[in-house]
KETOR-104442 format. One record per residue (C-alpha): x, y, z. Coordinates in steps of 0.1 Angstrom, whole numbers, padded with zeros to 4 digits, always signed. Layout:
# KETOR-104442
XYZ ...
END
This chain:
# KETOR-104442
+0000+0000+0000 +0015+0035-0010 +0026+0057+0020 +0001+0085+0024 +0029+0115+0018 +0001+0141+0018 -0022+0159+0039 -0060+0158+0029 -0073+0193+0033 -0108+0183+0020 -0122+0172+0051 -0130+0200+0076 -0153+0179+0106 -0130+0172+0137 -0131+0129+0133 -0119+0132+0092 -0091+0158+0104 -0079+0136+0132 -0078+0108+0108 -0064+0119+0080 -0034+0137+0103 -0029+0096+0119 -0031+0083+0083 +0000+0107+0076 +0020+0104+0106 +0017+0065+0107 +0028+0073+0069 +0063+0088+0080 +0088+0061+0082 +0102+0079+0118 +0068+0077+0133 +0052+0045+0119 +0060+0028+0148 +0042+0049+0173 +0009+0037+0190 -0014+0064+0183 -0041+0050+0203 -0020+0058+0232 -0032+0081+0256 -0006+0107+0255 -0001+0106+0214 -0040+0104+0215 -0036+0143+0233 -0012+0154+0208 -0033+0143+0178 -0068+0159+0196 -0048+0194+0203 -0036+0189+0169 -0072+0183+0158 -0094+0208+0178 -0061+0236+0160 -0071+0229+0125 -0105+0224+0134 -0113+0260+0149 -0087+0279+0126 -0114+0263+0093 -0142+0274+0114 -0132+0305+0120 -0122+0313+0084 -0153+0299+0068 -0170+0327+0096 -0146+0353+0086 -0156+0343+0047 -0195+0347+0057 -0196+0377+0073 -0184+0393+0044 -0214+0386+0020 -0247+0405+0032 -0266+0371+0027 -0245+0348+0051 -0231+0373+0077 -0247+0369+0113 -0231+0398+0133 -0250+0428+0134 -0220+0452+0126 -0213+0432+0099 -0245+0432+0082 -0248+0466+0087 -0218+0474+0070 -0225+0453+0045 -0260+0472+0041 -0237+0505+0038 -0224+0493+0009 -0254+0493-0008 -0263+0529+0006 -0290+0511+0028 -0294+0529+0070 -0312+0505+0090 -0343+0515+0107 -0342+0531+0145 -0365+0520+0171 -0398+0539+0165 -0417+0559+0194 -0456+0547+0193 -0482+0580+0184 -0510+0591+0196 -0537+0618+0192 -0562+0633+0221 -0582+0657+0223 -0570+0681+0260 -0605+0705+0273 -0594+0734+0297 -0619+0755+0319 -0597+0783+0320 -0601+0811+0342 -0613+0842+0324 -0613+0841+0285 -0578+0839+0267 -0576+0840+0235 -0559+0809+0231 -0545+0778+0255 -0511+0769+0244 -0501+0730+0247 -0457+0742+0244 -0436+0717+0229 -0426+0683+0251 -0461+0686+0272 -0458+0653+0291 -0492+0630+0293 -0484+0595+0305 -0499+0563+0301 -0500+0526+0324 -0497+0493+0306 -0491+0463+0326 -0482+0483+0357 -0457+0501+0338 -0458+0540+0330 -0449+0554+0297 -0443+0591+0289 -0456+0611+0258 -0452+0643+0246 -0461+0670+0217 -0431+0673+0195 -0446+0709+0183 -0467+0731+0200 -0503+0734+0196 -0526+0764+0202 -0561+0758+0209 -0590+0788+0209 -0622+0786+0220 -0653+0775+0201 -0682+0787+0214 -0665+0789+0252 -0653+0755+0252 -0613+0753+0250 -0609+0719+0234 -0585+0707+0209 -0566+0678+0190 -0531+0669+0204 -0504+0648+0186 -0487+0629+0212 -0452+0605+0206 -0436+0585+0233 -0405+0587+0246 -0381+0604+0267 -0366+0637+0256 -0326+0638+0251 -0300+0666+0238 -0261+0658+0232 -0242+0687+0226 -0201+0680+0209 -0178+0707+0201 -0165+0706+0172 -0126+0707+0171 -0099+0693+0141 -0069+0687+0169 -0091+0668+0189 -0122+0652+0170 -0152+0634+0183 -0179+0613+0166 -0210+0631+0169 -0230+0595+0184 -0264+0594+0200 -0254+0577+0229 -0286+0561+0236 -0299+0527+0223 -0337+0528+0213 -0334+0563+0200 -0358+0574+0176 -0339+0591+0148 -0370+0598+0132 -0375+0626+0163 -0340+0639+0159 -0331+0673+0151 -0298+0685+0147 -0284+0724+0150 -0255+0742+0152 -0241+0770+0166 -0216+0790+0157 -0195+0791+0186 -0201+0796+0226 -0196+0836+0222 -0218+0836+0183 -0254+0824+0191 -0267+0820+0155 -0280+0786+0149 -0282+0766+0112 -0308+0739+0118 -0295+0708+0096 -0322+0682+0075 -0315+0645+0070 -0301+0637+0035 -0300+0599+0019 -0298+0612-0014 -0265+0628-0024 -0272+0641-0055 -0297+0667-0041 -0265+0678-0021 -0244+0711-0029 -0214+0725-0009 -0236+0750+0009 -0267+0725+0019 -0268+0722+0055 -0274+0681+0056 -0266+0656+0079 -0258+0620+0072 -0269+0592+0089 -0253+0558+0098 -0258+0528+0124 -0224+0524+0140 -0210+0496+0172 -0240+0485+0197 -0270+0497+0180 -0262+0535+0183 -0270+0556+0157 -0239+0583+0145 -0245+0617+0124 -0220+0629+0099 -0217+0660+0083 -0203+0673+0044 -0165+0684+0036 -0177+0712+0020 -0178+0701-0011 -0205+0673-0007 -0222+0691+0018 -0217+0720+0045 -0188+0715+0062 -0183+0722+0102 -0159+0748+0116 -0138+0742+0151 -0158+0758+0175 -0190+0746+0158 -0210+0731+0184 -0237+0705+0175 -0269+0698+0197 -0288+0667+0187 -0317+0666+0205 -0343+0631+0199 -0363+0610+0219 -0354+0576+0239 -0386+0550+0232 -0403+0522+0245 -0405+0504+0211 -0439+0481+0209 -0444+0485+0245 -0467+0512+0244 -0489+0498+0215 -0528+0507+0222 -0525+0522+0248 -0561+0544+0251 -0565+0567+0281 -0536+0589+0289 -0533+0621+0318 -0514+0651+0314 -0483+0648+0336 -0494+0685+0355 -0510+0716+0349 -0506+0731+0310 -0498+0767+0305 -0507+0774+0342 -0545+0759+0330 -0554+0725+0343 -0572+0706+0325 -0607+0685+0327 -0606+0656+0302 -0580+0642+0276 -0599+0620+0257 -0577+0599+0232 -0587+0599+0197 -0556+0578+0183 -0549+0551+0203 -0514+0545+0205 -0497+0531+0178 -0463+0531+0152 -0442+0518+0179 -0415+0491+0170 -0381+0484+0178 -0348+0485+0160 -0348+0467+0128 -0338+0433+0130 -0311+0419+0110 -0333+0398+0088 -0355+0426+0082 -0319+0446+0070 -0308+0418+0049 -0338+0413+0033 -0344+0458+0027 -0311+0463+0020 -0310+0446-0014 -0347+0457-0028 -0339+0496-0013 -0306+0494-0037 -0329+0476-0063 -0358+0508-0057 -0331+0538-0056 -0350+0557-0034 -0377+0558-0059 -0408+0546-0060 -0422+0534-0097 -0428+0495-0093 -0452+0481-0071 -0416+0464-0048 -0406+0496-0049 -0436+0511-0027 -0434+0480-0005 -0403+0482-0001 -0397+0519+0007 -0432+0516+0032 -0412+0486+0048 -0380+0500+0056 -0394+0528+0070 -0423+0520+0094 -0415+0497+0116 -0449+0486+0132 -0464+0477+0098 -0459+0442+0091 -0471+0435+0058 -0483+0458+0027 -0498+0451-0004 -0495+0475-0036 -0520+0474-0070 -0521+0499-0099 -0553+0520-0105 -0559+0501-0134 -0565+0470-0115 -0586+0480-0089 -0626+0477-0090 -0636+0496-0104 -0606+0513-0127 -0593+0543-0115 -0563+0553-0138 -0539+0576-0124 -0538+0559-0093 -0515+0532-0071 -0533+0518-0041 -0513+0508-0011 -0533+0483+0019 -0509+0478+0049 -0514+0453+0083 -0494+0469+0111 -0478+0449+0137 -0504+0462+0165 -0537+0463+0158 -0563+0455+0128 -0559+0491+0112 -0534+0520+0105 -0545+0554+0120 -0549+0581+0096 -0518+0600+0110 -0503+0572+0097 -0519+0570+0063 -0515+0608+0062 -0472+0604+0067 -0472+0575+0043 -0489+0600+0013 -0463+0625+0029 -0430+0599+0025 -0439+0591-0007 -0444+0624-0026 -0407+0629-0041 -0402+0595-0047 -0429+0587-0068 -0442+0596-0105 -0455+0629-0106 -0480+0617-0124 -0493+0596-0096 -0518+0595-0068 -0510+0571-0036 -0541+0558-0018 -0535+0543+0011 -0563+0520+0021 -0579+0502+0048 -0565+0462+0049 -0598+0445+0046 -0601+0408+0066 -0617+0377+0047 -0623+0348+0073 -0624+0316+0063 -0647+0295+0084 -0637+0256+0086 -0658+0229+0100 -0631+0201+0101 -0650+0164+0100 -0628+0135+0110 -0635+0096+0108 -0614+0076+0128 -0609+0038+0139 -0610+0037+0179 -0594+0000+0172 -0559+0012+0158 -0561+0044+0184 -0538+0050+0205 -0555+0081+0219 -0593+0081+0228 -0618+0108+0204 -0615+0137+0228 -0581+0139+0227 -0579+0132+0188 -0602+0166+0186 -0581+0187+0204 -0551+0173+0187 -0568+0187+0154 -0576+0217+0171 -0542+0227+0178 -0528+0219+0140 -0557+0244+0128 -0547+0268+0153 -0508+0259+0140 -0520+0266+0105 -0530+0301+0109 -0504+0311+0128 -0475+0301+0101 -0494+0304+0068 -0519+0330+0073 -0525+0365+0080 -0502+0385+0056 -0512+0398+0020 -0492+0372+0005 -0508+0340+0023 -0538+0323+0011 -0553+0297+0030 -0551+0259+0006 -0577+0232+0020 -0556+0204+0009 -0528+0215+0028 -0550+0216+0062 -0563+0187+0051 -0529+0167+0051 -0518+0179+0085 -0551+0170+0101 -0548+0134+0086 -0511+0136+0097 -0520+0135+0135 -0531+0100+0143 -0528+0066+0119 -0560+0059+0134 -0583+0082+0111 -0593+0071+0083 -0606+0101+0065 -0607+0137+0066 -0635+0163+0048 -0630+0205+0054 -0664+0218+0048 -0657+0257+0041 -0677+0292+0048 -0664+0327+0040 -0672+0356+0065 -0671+0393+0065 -0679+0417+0092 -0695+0449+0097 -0711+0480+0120 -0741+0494+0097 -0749+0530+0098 -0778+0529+0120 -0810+0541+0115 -0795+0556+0082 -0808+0540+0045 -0772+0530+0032 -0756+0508+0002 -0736+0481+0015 -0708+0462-0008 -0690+0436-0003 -0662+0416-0025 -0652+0384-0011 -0635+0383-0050 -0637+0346-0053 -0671+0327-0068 -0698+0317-0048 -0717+0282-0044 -0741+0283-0078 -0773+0270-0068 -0790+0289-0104 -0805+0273-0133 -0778+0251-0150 -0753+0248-0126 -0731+0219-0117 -0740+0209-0082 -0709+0188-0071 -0705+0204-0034 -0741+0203-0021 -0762+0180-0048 -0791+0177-0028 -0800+0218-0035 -0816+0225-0066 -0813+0254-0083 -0837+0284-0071 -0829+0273-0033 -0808+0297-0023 -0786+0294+0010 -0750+0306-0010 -0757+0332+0019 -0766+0336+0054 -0758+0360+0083 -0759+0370+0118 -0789+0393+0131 -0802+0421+0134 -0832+0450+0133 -0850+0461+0104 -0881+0472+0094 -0893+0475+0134 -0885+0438+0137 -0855+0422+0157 -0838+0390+0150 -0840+0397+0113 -0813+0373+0092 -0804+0375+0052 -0803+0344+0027 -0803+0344-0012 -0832+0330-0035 -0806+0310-0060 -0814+0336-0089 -0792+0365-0073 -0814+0383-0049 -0808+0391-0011 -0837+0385+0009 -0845+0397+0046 -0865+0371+0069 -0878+0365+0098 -0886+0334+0119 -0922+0329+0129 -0935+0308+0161 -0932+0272+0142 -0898+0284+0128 -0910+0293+0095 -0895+0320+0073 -0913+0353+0069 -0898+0374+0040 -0897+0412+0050 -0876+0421+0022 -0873+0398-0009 -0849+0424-0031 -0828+0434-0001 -0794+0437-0027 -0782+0413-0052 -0759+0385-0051 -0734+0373-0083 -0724+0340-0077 -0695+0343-0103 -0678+0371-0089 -0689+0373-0055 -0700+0406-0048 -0726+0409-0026 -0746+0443-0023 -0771+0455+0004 -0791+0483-0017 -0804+0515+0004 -0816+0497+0030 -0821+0510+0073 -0803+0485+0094 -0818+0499+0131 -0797+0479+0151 -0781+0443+0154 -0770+0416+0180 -0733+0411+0188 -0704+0433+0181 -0712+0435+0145 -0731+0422+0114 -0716+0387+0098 -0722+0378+0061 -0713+0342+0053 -0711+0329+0018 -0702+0289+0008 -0672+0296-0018 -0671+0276-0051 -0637+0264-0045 -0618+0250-0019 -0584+0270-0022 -0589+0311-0008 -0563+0333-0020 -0564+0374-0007 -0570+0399-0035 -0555+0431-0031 -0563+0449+0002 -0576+0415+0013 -0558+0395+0045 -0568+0358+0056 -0582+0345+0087 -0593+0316+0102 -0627+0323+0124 -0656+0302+0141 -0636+0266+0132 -0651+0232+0147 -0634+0202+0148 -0662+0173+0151 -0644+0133+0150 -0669+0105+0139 -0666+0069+0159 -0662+0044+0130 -0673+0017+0155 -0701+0036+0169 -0714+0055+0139 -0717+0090+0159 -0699+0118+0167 -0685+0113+0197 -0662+0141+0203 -0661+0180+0186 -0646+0211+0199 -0660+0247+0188 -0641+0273+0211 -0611+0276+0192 -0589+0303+0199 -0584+0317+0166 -0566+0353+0154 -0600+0358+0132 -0624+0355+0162 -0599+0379+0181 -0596+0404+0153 -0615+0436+0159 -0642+0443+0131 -0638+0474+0111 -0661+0506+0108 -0679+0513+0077 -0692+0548+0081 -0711+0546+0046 -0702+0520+0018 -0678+0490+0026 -0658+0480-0007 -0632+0453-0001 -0604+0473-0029 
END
């Protein structure tokens, strides 16, 4: 056999290493006669091991952190992000609006709310403070001082660094969780000159001269943020003696999310006050940006260049910079029922709650006006929920069981819950039966067959005691029950039935417990139930049903009240497989789980209180007309 004269430097796990280095040694005709099984040659050949082991490990880690894709440390990422001219995202202070009411002493002319006003709020025990970031004046109407507040949380900071070329300093906000989206930055000339230059954040460097007072910012060691300034040429440069104030606000991040009743901290102006009565709950606030979230920006914002003409490019700008919205969805004008040309449409889920305030809408608009086509109108839109309603039926042998039906049900119960947490909820997610399906048969060998029976659901508040249109797009074809249909789902209805439709109740036309159906033939009817539990038709041409699209409209009709939280429509969808359309997000609602004895030839077990994100999800307000976009 030929003497192995050669090191292998294929292998790189610690047994092929130690190997390969006995395989060579034994090789050596001065060492082939060594026991390497011996305990002290055995330490030799591990130290020897462990070396070449950590020094490969080590350089495949230096070779990974220097690609954006495989690197792990923050710094690294976010140098690598630099590169591409991409700033991660600061922690973001949550808003709020309220509205203050003073009973003033005398009549002034106006109440003044000056700038940092502190109003706290309690979540969980634990205070958080807000403040105005500019000051409001409020006058009276007709006597009554009362008036809208903008609120953001946080604690107020300023850092002050003198400038100086013998001795320079790196002009850092030394605080992590600052919101550089509150910072301001000035400078003043000197201590003896008082003139101040106030300084705007620049990202785009060809809108910079040698005379515009920008700043730059950067993400430097331990998740503090740094400002820079120009040379003079690229930029307006600073002077020694210079001294720069940054003054921004240390946040709580998502703690303070919803928070609803806030105080004001003392008296305002010398005026106390007799109600603050939020109008915003709290909302926006979200913490630095993760380094997935930078790694998967970074790219896309280099891809967008600051510009927003595709609809990635609007997702992508929205993304980076709003932290608390977790998902957005962006169509053309042209796609959106109906037309309207000239338009992009943008529907966003934040991270807290069901809907973005309007503050929020109102900045988005704002962000977006010198990056996109001029050309162009940005609506920003409600996100509109579609809940998909499940009745899960499962037949199972007790025989081959190793668990009895109870326990099967709630088994199921969890995989459903499972299934909307990890595949639902986001614009991009649309909910496939025959996935559900497999991982409900997947949890015991002992059931022998699974069937999902599906409902679709929306929700809404009607305008009470108002004669309103209604619409509503569940955009995806309803059960057709009409002349010359297919009946494969239901075969037993014939067409002119109806039932495609039902819903929750409510009061109309000085009756109470009033429900809708459908007639087969495209019509919404309003009943009643008599005594006996017939139906009495108040309404027969309530609004109109089209199976093929599935739009549903209630036509100028007076809803006078209605049971519950708010009104449910449910519709039985054509097909088994529910994909969102455009503002639309998934959720599972209302789900039951019911497991059929084989032996016995019953349902013995089924489980209906399923704790679901759709039956937790607040319903939205539609003042006037509801159109899913």
């Amino acid at each position: 056999m030929a003497a192995n004269n050669a090191l292998k430097i294929t292998d790189i796990n610690f047994d092929a290493i130690k190997s390969n280095l006995k395989d060579y040694l034994s090789s050596q005709a001065e060492l082939k006669d060594y026991d390497y099984e011996s305990s002290t040659v055995q330490t030799i050949m591990n130290l020897l091991s462990y070396n070449t082991y950590y020094n490969s490990i080590y350089l495949n880690m230096v070779a990974n952190e220097m690609y954006l894709d495989s690197a792990q440390i923050r710094s690294n990422v976010v140098s690598r992000a630099k590169q591409v001219g991409y700033t991660p995202r600061s922690a973001r202070g949550a808003t709020a609006v309220v509205d203050v009411t003073f009973a003033p002493v005398g009549t002034p002319d106006l109440i003044t709310v000056p700038v940092n006003t502190e109003f706290t709020t309690t979540i969980d025990g634990i205070s958080y403070t807000f403040s105005n970031p500019i000051a409001t004046s409020i006058a009276p109407v007709e006597g009554i001082y009362s008036g809208a507040v903008y609120l953001v949380e946080g604690s107020a900071v300023q850092e002050s660094y003198t400038v100086s070329s013998i001795n320079p300093v790196r002009y850092v906000l030394n605080n992590k969780n600052a919101d550089t989206s509150t910072l301001r930055v000035s400078v003043q000339e000197s201590v003896s000159n008082t003139a101040i230059t106030t300084y705007t954040l620049n990202s785009n460097f060809t809108d910079v001269t040698s005379t515009t007072a920008a700043y730059f910012l950067q993400e430097q060691a331990d998740e503090k943020f740094e400002t820079y300034f120009g040379d003079g040429i690229l930029g307006k440069g600073l002077k020694d003696g210079n001294i720069v104030r940054l003054n921004y606000k240390v946040v709580s991040g998502e703690a303070p999310n919803n928070a609803g009743t806030f105080s004001a901290s003392s008296s305002i102006s010398g005026y106390s006050t007799t109600s603050v009565v939020t109008t915003s709950r709290a909302r926006g606030g979200a913490p630095i940006e993760t380094i997935d979230s930078i790694k998967l920006n970074a790219p896309n914002n280099y891809n967008a260049q600051n510009r927003a003409i595709t609809t990635n490019d609007y997702k992508t700008l929205i993304l980076s910079e709003y932290g608390d919205i977790q998902s957005v969805n962006v169509w053309g004008g042209e796609d959106n029922t109906p037309p309207q040309y000239g338009r992009v449409y943008i529907a966003a889920k934040p991270r807290s709650g069901l809907l973005l305030s309007q503050d929020t809408k109102d900045s988005i608009v704002t962000y977006l006006a010198d990056k996109k086509s001029i050309t162009v109108e940005p609506i920003v839109v409600d996100a509109s929920y579609l809940y998909v309603q499940p009745t899960v039926d499962v037949k199972f042998n007790p025989d081959d069981a190793s668990i009895d039906s109870g326990t099967l049900a709630t088994a199921i119960k969890d995989v459903i819950i499972d299934y909307e947490d990890k595949n639902l909820g986001l614009f991009s997610n649309e909910f496939i039966r025959s996935e559900l399906m497999k991982k409900v048969d997947a949890v015991n060998d002992s059931i022998t067959s699974v069937d999902i029976a599906l409902q679709l659901s929306q929700r809404f508040i009607p305008q009470s005691n108002v004669i309103t249109t209604y619409t509503f797009n569940y955009n995806h074809p309803l059960l057709n029950i009409t002349a010359g249909s297919v009946l494969t789902i239901v075969p037993e209805k014939h067409p002119g039935q109806g039932l495609a439709l039902f819903s929750s109740s409510f009061s109309y036309g000085g009756y109470t417990g009033i429900q809708m159906d459908d007639d087969g033939f495209g019509n919404v009817r309003f009943f009643r139930l008599n005594g006996g539990g017939t139906k009495i038709y108040e309404n027969r041409r309530a609004g109109t049903i089209n199976y093929d699209s599935g739009q549903v409209i209630l036509s100028s009709v007076d809803i006078t009240g209605y049971v519950g939280d708010y009104i449910t429509i449910r519709v039985v969808p054509r097909l088994n497989d529910i994909d969102p359309i455009r503002s639309q997000l998934i959720l599972l609602s209302d789900a039951t789980v019911r497991v059929y004895d084989n032996n016995l030839s019953r349902i013995t077990a089924s489980v209906t209180n399923i704790s679901l994100d759709g039956d937790s999800t607040e319903v939205q307000e539609y003042a006037t007309v509801y159109t899913s976009y």
